[in-house]
N, CA, C and O of each residue as an XYZ file, in Angstrom:
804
protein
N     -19.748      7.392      3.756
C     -19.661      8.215      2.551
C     -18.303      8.911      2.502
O     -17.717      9.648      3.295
N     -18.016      8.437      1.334
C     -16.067      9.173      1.314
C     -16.204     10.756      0.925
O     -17.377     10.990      0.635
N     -15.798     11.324      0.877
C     -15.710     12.533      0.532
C     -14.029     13.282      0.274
O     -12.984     13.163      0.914
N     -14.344     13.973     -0.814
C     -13.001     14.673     -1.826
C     -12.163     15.435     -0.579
O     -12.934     15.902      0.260
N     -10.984     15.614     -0.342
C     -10.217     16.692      0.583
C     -10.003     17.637     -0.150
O      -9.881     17.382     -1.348
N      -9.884     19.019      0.296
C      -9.684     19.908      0.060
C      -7.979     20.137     -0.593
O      -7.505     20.935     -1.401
N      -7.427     19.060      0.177
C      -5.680     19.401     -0.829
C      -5.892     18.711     -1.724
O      -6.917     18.287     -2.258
N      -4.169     18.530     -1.992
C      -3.845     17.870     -3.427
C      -2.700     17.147     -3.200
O      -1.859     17.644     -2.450
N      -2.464     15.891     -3.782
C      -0.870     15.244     -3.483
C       0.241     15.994     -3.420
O       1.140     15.803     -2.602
N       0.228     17.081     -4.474
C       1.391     17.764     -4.303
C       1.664     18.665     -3.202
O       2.725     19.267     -3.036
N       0.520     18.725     -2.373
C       0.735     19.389     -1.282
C       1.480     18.686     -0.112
O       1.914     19.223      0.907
N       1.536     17.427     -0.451
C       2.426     16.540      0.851
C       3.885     16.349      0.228
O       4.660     15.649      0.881
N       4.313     16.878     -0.918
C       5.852     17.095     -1.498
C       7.187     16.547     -0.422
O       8.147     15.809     -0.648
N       6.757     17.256      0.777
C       7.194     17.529      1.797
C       7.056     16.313      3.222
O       6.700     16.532      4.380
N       7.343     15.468      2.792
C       6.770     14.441      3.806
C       7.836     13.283      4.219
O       8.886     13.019      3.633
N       7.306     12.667      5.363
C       8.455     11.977      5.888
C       7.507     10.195      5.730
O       6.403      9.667      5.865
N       8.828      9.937      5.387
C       8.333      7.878      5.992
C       8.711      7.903      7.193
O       9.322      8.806      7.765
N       8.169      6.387      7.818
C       8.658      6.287      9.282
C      10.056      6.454      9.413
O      10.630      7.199     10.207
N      10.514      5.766      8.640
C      12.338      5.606      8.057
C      12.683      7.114      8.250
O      13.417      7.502      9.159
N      12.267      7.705      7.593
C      13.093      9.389      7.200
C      12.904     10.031      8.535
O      13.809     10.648      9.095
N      11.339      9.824      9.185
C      11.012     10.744      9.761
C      11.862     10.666     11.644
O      12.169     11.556     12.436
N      11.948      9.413     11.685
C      12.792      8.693     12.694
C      14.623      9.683     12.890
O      15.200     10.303     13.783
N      14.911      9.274     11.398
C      16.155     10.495     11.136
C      16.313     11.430     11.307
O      17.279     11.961     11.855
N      14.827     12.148     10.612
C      15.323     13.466     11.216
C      14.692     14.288     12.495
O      14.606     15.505     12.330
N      14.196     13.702     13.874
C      13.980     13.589     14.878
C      15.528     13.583     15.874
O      15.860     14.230     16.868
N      16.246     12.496     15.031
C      17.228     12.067     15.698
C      18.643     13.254     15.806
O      19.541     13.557     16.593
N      17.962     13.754     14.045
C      19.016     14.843     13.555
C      18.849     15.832     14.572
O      19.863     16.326     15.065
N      17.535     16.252     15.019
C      17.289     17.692     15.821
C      17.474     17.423     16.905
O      16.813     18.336     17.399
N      18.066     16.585     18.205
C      18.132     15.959     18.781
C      19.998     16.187     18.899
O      20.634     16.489     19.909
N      20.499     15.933     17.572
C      22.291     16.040     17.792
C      22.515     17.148     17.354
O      23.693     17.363     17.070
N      21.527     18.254     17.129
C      21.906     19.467     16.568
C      21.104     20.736     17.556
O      21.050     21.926     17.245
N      20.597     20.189     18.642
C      19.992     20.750     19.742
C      18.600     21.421     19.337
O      18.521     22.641     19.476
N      18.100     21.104     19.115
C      16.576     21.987     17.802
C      15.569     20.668     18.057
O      15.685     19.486     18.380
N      14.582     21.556     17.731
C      12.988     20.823     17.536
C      12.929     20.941     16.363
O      13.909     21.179     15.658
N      11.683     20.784     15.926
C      10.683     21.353     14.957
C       9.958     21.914     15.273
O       9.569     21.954     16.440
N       9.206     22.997     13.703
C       8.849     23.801     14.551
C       9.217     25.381     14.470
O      10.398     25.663     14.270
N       8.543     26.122     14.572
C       9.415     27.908     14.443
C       9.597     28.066     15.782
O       9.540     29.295     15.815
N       9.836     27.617     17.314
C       9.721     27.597     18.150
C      10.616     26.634     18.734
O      10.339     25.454     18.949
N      12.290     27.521     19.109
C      12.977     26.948     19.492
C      13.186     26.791     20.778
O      14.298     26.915     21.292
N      12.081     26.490     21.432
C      12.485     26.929     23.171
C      12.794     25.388     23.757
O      12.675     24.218     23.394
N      13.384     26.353     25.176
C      14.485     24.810     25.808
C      13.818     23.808     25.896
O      14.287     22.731     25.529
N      11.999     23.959     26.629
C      11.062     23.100     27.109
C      10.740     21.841     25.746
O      10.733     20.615     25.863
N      10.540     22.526     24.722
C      10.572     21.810     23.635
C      11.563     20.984     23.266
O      11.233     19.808     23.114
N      12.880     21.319     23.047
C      13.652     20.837     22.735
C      14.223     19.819     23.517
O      14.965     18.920     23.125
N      13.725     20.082     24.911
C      14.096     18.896     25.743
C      13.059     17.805     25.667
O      13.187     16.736     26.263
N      12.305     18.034     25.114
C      10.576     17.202     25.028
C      11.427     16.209     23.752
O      11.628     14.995     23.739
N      11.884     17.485     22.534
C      12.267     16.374     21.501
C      13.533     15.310     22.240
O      13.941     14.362     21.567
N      13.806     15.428     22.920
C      15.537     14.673     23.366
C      14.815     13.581     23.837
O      15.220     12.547     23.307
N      13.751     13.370     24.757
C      12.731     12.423     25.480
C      12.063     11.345     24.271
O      12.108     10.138     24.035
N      11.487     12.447     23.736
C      10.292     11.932     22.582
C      10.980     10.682     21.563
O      10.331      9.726     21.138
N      12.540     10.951     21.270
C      13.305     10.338     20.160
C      13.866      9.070     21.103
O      13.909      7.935     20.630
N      14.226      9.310     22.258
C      14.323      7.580     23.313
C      12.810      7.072     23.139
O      12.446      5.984     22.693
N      12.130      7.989     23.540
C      10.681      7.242     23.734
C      10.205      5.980     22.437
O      10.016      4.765     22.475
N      10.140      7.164     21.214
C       9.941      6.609     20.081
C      10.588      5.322     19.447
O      10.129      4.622     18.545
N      12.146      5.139     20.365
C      13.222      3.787     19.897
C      12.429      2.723     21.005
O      12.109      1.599     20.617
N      12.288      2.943     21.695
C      11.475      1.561     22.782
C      10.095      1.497     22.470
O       9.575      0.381     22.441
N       9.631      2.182     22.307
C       7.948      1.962     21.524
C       8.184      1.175     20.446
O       7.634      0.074     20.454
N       8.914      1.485     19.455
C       8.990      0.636     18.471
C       9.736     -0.417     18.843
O       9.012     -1.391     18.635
N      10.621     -0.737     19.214
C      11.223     -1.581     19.729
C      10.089     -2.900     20.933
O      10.444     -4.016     21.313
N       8.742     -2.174     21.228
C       8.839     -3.479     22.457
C       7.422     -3.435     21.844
O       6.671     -4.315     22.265
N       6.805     -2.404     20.744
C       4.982     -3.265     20.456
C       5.396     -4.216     19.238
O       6.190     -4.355     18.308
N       4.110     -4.866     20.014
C       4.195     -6.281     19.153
C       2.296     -6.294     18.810
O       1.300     -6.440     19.517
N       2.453     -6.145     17.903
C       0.977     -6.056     16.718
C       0.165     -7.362     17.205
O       0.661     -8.476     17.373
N      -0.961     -7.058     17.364
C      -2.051     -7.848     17.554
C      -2.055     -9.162     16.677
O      -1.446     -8.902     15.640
N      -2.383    -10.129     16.679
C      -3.083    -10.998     15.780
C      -3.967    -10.444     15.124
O      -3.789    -10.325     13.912
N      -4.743    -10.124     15.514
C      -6.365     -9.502     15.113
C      -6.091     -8.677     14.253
O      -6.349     -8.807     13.056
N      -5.448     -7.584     14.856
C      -4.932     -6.161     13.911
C      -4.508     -6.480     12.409
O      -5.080     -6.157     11.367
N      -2.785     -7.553     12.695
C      -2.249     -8.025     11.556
C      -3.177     -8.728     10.300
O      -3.166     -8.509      9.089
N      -4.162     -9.879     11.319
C      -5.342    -10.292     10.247
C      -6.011     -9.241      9.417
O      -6.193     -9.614      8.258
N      -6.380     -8.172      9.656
C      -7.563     -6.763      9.407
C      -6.373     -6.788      8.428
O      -6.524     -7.350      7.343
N      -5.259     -6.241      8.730
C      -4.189     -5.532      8.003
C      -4.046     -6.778      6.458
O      -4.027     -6.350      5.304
N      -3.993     -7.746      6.679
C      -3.160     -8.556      5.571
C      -4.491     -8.559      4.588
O      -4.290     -8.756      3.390
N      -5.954     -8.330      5.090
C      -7.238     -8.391      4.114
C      -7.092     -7.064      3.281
O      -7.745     -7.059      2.237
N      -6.332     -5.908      3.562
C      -6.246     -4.772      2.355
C      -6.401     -5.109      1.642
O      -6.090     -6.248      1.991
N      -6.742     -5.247      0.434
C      -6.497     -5.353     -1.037
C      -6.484     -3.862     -1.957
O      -6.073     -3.956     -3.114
N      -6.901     -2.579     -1.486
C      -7.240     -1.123     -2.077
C      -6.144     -0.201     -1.453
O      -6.377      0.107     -0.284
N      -4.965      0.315     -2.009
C      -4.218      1.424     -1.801
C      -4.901      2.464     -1.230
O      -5.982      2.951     -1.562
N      -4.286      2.705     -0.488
C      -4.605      3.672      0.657
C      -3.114      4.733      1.147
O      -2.111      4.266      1.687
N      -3.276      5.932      0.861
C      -2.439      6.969      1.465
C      -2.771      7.158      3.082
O      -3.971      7.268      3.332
N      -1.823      7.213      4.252
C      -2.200      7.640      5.534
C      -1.132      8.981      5.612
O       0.096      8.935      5.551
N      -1.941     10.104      5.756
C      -1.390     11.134      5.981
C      -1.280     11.490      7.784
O      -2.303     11.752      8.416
N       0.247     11.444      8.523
C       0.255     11.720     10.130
C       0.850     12.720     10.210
O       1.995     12.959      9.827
N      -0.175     13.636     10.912
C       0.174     14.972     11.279
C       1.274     14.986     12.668
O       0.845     14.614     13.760
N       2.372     15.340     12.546
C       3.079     15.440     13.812
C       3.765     16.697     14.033
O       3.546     17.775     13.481
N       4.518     16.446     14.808
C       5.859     17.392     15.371
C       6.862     17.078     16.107
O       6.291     16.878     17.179
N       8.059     16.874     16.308
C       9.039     16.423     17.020
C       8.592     16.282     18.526
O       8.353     15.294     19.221
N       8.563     17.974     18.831
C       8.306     18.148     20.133
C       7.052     17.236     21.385
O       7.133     17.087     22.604
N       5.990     16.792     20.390
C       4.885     16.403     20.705
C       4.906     15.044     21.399
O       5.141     14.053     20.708
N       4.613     14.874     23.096
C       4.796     13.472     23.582
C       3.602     12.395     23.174
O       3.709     11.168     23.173
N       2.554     13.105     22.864
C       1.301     11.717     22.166
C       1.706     11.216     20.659
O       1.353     10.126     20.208
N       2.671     12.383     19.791
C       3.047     11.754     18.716
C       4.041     10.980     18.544
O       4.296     10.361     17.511
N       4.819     10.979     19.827
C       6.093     10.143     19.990
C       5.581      9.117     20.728
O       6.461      8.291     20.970
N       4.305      8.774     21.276
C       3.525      7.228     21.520
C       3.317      6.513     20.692
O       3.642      5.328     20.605
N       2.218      7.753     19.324
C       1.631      6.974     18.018
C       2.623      6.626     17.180
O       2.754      5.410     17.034
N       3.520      7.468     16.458
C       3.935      7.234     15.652
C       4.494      5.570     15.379
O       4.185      4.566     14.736
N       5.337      5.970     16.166
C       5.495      4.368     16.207
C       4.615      3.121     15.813
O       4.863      2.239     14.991
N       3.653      3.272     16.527
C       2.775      2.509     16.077
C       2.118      2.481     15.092
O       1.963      1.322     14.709
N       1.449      3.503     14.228
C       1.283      3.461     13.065
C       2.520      3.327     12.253
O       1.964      3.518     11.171
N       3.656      3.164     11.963
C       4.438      3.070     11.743
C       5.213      1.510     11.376
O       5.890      1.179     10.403
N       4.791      0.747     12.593
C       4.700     -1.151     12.465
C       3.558     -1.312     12.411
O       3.334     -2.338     13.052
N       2.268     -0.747     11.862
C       0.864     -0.671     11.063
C       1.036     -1.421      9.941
O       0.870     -2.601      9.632
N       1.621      0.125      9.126
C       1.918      0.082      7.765
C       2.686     -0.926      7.479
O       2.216     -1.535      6.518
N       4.102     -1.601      8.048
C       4.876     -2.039      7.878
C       4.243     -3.406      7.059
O       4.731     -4.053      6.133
N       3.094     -3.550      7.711
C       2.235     -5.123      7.776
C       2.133     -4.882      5.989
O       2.583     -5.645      5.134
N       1.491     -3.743      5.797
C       0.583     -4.090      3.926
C       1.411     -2.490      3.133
O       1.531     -1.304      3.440
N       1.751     -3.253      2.176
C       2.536     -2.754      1.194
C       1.281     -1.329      0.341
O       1.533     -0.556     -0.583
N       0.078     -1.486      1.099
C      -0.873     -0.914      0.121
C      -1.051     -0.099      0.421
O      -1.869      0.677     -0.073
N      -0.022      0.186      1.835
C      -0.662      1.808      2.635
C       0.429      2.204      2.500
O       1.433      1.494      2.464
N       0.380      3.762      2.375
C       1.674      4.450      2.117
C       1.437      5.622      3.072
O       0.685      6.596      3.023
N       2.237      5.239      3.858
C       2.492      6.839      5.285
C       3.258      7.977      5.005
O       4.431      7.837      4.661
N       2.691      9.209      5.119
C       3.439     10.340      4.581
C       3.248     11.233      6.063
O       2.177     11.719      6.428
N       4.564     11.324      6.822
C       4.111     12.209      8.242
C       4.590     13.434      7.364
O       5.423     13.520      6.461
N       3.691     14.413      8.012
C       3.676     15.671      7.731
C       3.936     16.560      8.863
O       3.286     16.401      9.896
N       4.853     17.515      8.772
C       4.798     18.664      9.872
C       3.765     19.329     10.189
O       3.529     20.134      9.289
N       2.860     19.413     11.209
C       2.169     20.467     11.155
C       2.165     21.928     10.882
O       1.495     22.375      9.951
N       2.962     22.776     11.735
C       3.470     23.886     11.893
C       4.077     24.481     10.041
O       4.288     25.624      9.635
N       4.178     23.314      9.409
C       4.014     23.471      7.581
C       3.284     23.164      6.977
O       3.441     23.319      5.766
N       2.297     22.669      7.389
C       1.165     22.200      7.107
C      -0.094     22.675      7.522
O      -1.113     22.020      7.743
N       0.127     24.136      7.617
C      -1.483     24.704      8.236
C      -2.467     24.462      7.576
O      -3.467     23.979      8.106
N      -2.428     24.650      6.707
C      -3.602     24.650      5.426
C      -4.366     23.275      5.768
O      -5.572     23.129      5.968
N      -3.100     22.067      5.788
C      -4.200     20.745      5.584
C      -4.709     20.655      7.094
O      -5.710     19.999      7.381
N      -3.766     21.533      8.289
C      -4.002     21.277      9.880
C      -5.347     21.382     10.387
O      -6.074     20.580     10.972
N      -5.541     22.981      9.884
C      -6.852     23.603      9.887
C      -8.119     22.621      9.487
O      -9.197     23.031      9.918
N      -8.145     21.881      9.032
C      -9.001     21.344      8.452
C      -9.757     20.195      9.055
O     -10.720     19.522      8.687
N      -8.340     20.222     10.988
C      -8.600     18.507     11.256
C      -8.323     19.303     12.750
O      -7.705     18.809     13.693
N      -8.839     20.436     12.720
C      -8.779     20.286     14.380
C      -9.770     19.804     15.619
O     -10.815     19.238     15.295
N      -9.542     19.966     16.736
C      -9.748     19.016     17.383
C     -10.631     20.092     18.651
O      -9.996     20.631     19.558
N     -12.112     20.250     18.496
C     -12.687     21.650     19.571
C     -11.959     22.336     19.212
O     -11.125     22.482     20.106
N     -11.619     23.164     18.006
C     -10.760     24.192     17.832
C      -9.275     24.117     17.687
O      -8.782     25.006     16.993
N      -8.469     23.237     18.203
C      -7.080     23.416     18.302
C      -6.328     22.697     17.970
O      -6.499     21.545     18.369
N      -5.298     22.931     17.215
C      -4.564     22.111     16.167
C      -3.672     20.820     16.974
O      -2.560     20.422     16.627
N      -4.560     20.256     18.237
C      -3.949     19.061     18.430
C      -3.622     17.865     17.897
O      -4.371     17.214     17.170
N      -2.288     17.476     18.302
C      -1.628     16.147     16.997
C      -1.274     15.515     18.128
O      -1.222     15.831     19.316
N      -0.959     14.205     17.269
C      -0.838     13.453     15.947
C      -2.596     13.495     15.632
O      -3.516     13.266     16.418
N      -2.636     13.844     14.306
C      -3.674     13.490     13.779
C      -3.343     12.408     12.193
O      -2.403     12.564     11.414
N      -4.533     11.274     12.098
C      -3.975     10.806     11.100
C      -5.355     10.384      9.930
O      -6.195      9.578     10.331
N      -5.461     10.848      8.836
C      -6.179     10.879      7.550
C      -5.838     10.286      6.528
O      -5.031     10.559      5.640
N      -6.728      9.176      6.765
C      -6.764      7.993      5.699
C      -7.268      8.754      4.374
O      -8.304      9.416      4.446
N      -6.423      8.658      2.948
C      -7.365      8.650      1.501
C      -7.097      7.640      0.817
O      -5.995      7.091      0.835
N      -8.288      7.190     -0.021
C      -8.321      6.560     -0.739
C      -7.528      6.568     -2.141
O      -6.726      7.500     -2.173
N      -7.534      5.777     -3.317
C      -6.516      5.988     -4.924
C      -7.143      6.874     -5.462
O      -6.613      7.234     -6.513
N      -8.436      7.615     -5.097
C      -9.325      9.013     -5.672
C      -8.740     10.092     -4.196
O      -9.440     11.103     -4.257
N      -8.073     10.174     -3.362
C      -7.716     11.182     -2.990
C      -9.232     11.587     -1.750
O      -9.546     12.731     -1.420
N      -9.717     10.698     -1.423
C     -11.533     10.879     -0.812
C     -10.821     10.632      0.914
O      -9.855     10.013      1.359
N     -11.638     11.278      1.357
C     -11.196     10.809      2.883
C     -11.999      9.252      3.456
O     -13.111      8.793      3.196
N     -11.144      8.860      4.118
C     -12.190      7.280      4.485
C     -12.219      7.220      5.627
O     -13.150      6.616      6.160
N     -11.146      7.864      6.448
C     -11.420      8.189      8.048
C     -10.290      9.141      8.585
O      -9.186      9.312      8.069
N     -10.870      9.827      9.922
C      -9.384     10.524     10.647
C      -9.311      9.956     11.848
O     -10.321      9.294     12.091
N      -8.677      9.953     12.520
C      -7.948      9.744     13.367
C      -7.133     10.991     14.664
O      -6.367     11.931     14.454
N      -7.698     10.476     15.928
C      -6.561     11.423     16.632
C      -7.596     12.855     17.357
O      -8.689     13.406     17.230
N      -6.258     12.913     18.194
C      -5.113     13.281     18.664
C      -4.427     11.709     19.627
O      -3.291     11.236     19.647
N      -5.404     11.376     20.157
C      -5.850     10.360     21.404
C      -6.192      8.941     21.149
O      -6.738      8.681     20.077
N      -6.039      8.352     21.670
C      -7.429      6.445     22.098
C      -8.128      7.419     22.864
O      -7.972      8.398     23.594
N      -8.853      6.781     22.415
C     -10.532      7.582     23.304
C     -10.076      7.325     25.088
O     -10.434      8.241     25.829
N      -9.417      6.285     25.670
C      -9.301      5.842     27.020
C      -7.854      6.943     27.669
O      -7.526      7.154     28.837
N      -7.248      7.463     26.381
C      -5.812      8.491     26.837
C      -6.370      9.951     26.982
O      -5.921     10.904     27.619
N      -7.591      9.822     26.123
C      -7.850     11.368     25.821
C      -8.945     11.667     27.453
O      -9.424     12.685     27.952
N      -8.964     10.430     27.780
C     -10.185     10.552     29.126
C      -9.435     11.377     29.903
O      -9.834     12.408     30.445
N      -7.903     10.721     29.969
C      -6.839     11.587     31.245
C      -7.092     13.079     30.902
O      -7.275     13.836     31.856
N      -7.119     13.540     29.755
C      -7.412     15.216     29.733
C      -8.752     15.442     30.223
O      -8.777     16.378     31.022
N      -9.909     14.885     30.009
C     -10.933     15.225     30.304
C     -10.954     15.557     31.838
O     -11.356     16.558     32.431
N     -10.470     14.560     32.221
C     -10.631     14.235     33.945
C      -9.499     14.859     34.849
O      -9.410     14.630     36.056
N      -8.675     15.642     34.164
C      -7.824     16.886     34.565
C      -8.267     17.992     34.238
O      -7.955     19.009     34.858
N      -9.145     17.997     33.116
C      -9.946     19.401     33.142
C     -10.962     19.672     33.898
O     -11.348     20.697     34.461
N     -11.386     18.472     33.821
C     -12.746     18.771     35.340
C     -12.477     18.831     36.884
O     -13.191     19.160     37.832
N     -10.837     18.275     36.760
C     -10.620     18.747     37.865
C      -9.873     20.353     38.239
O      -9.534     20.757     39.351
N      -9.793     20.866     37.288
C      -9.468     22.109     37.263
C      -7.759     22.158     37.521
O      -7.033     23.018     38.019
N      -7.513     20.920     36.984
C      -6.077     20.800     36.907
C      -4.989     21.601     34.987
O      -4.801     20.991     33.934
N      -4.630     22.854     35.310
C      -3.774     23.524     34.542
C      -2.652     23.453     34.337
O      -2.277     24.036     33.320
N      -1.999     23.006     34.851
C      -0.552     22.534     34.969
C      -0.212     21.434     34.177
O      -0.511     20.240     34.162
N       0.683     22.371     33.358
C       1.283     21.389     31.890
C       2.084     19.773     32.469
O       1.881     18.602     32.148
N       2.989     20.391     33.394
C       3.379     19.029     34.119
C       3.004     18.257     34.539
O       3.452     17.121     34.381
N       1.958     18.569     35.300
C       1.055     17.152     35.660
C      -0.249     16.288     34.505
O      -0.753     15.173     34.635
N      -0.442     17.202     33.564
C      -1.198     16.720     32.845
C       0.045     15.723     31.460
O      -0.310     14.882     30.635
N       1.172     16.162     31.659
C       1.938     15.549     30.674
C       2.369     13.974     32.008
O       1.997     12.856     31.651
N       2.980     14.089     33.145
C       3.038     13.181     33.734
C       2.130     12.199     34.054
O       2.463     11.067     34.403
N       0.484     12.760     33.902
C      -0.813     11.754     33.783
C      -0.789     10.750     32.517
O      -0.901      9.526     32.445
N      -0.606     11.711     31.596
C      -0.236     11.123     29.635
C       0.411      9.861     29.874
O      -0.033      8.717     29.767
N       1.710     10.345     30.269
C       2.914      9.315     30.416
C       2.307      7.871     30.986
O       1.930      6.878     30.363
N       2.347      8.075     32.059
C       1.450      6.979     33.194
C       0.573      6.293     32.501
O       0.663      5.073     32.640
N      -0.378      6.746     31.687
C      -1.809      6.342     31.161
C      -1.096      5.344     30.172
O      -1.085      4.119     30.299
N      -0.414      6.184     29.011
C       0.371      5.411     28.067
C       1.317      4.076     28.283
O       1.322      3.012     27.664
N       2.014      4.474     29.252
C       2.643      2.946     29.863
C       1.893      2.249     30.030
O       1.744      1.388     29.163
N       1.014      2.231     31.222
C      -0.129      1.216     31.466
C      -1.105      0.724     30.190
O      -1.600     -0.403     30.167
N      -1.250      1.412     29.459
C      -1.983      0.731     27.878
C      -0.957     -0.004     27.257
O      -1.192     -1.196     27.460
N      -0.267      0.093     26.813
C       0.927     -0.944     26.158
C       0.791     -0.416     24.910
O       1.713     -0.966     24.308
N       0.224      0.312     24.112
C      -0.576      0.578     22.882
C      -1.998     -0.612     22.474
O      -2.405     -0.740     21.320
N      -2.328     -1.046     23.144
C      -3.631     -1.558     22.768
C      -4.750     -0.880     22.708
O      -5.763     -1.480     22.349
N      -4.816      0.527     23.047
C      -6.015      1.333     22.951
C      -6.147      1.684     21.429
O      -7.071      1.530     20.631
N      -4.881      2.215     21.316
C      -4.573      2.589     19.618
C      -4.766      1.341     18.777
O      -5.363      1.416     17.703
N      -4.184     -0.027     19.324
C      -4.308     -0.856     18.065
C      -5.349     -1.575     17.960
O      -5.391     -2.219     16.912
N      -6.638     -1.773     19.008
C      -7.699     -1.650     18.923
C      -8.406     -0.708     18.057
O      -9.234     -0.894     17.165
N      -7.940      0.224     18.483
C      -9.223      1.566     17.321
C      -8.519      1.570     16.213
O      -9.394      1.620     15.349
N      -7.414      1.548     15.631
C      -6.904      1.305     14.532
C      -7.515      0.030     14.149
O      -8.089      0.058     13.061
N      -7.530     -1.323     14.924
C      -8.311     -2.318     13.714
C      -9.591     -2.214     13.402
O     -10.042     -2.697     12.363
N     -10.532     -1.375     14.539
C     -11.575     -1.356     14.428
C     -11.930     -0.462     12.551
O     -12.502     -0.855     11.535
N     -11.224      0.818     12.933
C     -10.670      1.318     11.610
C     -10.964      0.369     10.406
O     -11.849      0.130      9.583
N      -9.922      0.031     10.714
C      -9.397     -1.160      9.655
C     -10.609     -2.330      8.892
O     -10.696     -2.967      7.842
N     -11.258     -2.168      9.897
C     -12.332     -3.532      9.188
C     -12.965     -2.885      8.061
O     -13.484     -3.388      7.064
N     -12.801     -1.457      8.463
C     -14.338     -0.534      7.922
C     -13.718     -0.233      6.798
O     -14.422      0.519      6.123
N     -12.067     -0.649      5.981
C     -11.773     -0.569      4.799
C     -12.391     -1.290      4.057
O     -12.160     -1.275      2.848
């Protein structure tokens, strides 16, 4: 059952394509800055990482058969709204990949959105409470939600689980688990649950 969102198109005014959004990553990056109201070093060195990361991700996935098949059966326009942030290392995994998604069908149109400017629509998609990203919200040509998406693949988001039960707090090791997990998937966790997604268009 689809159901109406609470925004409005004109509320994404403000939005990036993969194209734009790639740029200006790259921009904050030669101008020493994140995104973000939160200019701290830790971040900003996250964005310097995140923008190599993001050129070899795109650079070395190579789209499923399966996926591409799901993808070329679209026939219904579809908006994908991706919640990100520069700084963010799971959105500098996804993006990418949703990113040579879209590339496949002309019928989906990707609009990344800042979070941190985007409270209004953020709030709406958090995750146990907390505005974890990338999150990503499929609408339909009526503006209806048809699915969300995110923060995680259900098999990346396990690594948090299984650092929280181990009573592991430490930002570093839970970002160095991420890393690890993500290499070893190749993105097939994501482009699995993305086609699975996908059929259900």
């Amino acid at each position: 059952m689809r159901k109406k969102v609470d925004f409005l198109p004109e509320h994404l005014e403000n939005s990036y394509s993969f194209e734009t959004y790639k740029t200006f990553v790259t921009d904050l990056v030669a101008q020493g800055k994140t995104s973000g109201p939160e200019q701290r070093e830790d971040l900003i060195h996250y964005t310097e990482l995140n923008a190599k990361r993001m050129k070899r991700i795109e650079k070395t996935t190579v789209l499923t058969e399966e996926l591409k098949a799901s993808l070329a059966r679209i026939k219904e326009s579809f908006t994908w709204i991706l919640i990100s942030e520069a700084w963010c290392g799971d959105a500098a995994q996804i993006v990418p990949v949703i990113g040579k998604i879209v590339d496949q069908n002309s019928k989906i149109d990707l609009k990344i959105i800042l979070r941190d400017e985007h409270l209004s629509i953020m709030d709406h998609y958090l995750t146990n409470g907390s505005k974890s990203i990338p999150k990503l919200i499929c609408l339909d040509q009526d503006f209806q939600e048809v699915f969300v998406w995110g923060p995680r693949p259900k098999s990346i988001q396990q690594v948090v689980t299984d650092a929280k039960a181990e009573g592991i707090s430490d930002h570093t090791i839970l970002v160095e688990r991420l890393q690890n997990a993500y290499n070893l998937d190749h993105t097939r966790s994501i482009q699995n649950e993305m086609n699975e997604l996908i059929d259900l268009l």
